[in-house]
N, C-alpha and C positions, 0 to 999 in steps of 0.2 A: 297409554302414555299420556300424563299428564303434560298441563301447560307450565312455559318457563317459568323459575321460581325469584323472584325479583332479585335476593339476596346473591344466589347462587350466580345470576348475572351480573350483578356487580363483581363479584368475589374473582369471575372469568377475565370481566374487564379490566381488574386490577393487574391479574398475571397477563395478561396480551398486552396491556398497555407497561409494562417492565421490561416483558420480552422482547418489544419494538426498542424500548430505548436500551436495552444492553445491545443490540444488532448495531445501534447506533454507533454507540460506544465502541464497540470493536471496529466499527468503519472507522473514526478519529483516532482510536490506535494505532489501524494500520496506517492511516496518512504521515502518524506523526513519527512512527516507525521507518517507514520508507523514507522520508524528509530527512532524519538521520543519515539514516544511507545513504543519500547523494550528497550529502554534505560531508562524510566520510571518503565519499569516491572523489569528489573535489579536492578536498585535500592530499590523496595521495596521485590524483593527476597534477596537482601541485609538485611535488614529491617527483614526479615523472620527469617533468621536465628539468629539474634540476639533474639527473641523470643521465639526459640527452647528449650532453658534452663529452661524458668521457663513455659511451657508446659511439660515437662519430669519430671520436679519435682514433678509432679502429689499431690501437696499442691494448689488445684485451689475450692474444693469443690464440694459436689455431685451433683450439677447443673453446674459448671464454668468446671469444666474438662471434663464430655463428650462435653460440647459445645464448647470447646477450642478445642480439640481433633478433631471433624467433621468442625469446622471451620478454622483450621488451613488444614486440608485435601482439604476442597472444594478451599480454597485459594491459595496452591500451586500449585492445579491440574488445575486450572483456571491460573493462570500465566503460565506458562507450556502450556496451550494451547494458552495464547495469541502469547507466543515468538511463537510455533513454527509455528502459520498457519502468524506469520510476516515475517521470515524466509524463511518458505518453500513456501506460496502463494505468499508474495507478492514482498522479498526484493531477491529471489532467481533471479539469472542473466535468461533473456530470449534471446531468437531468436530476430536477429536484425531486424526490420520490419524499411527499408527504399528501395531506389533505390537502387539494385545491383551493385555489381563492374560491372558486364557485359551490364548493360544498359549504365550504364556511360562514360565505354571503349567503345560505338557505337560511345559517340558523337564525338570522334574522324575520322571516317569514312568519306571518303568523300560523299556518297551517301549521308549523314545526315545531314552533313555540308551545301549542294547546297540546302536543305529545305527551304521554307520561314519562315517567323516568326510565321504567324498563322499556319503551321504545327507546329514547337516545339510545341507553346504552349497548342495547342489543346492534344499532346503526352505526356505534363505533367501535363493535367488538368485528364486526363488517369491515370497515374500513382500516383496523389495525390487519387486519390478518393480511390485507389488500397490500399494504405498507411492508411487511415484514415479506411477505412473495416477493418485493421489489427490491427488498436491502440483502436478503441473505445470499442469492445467488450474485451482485456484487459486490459484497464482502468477500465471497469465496472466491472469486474471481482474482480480487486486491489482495489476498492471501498468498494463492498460487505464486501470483507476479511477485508480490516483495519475499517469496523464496528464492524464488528466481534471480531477484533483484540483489541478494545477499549470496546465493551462489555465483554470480558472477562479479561480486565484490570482490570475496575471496580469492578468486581466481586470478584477478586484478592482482592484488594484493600480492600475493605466492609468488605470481610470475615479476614483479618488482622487487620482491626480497632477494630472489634467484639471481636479480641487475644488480642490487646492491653487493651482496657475497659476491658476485665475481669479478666486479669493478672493486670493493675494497681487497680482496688476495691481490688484485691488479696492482694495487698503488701503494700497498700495506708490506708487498713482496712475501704474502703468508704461504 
């Protein structure tokens, strides 16, 4: 087995260094993804409250008020979880996962400096792969959660359409 071929390391470090920043990219997806979403649950907890009044008026019927009443509960309690696993899993600030200042302050060094070029690169075909161990499993993480985060939208949502329908046959007389 021969030694690494300078080219062929570059050619690596090009695809690890695309790789890291599309993992990137999918992590500002998801953020900007999820950031939707509470700003969509926002507004239909907006939506909520304006519905509050003719759920309290308890004028809905013996079938439309308890289902108003557990529909309106499982609705808010579902919005409420969607914000806050968008909030607390996904849009909360993390730990920086890149090159350290202190790797970067080497490259100043002259010992680093006198390196050829397939050294660096093989050092940061190293430190990508380092980087990309640290972003994919919380991407995958930010994934899960903002499904989550939209299954409980919906839920949200469904259970307040179900207020709206039976509050408008309520006032509509349908």
């Amino acid at each position: 087995m021969g030694g690494a071929v300078p080219e062929t390391v570059a050619a690596l470090l090009a695809i690890a260094t695309e790789a890291v920043e599309d993992e990137r990219e999918r992590g500002r997806a998801l953020d900007t993804k999820c950031a939707s979403l509470v700003g969509f649950t926002g507004l239909i907890l907006a939506i909520t409250g304006a519905l509050t009044p003719a759920l309290v008026d308890h004028r809905l019927g013996s079938v439309g008020q308890p289902l108003a009443e557990c529909s309106y509960a499982v609705g808010v309690l579902a919005l409420l979880t969607a914000v806050l696993l968008a909030l607390e899993g996904v849009l909360m600030p993390q730990k920086y996962r890149s090159m350290g200042t202190a790797q970067v302050a080497n490259f100043s060094l002259p010992s680093v400096q006198a390196q050829k070029a397939m050294w660096v690169h093989q050092s940061m075909l190293g430190a990508l792969k380092n980087i990309l161990a640290q972003d994919r499993p919380v991407n995958n993480c930010k994934a899960k959660l903002t499904k989550w985060v939209a299954r409980s939208l919906a839920v949200g949502f469904a259970a307040m359409a179900i207020d709206a329908v039976i509050i408008g046959i309520r006032q509509f007389g349908l």
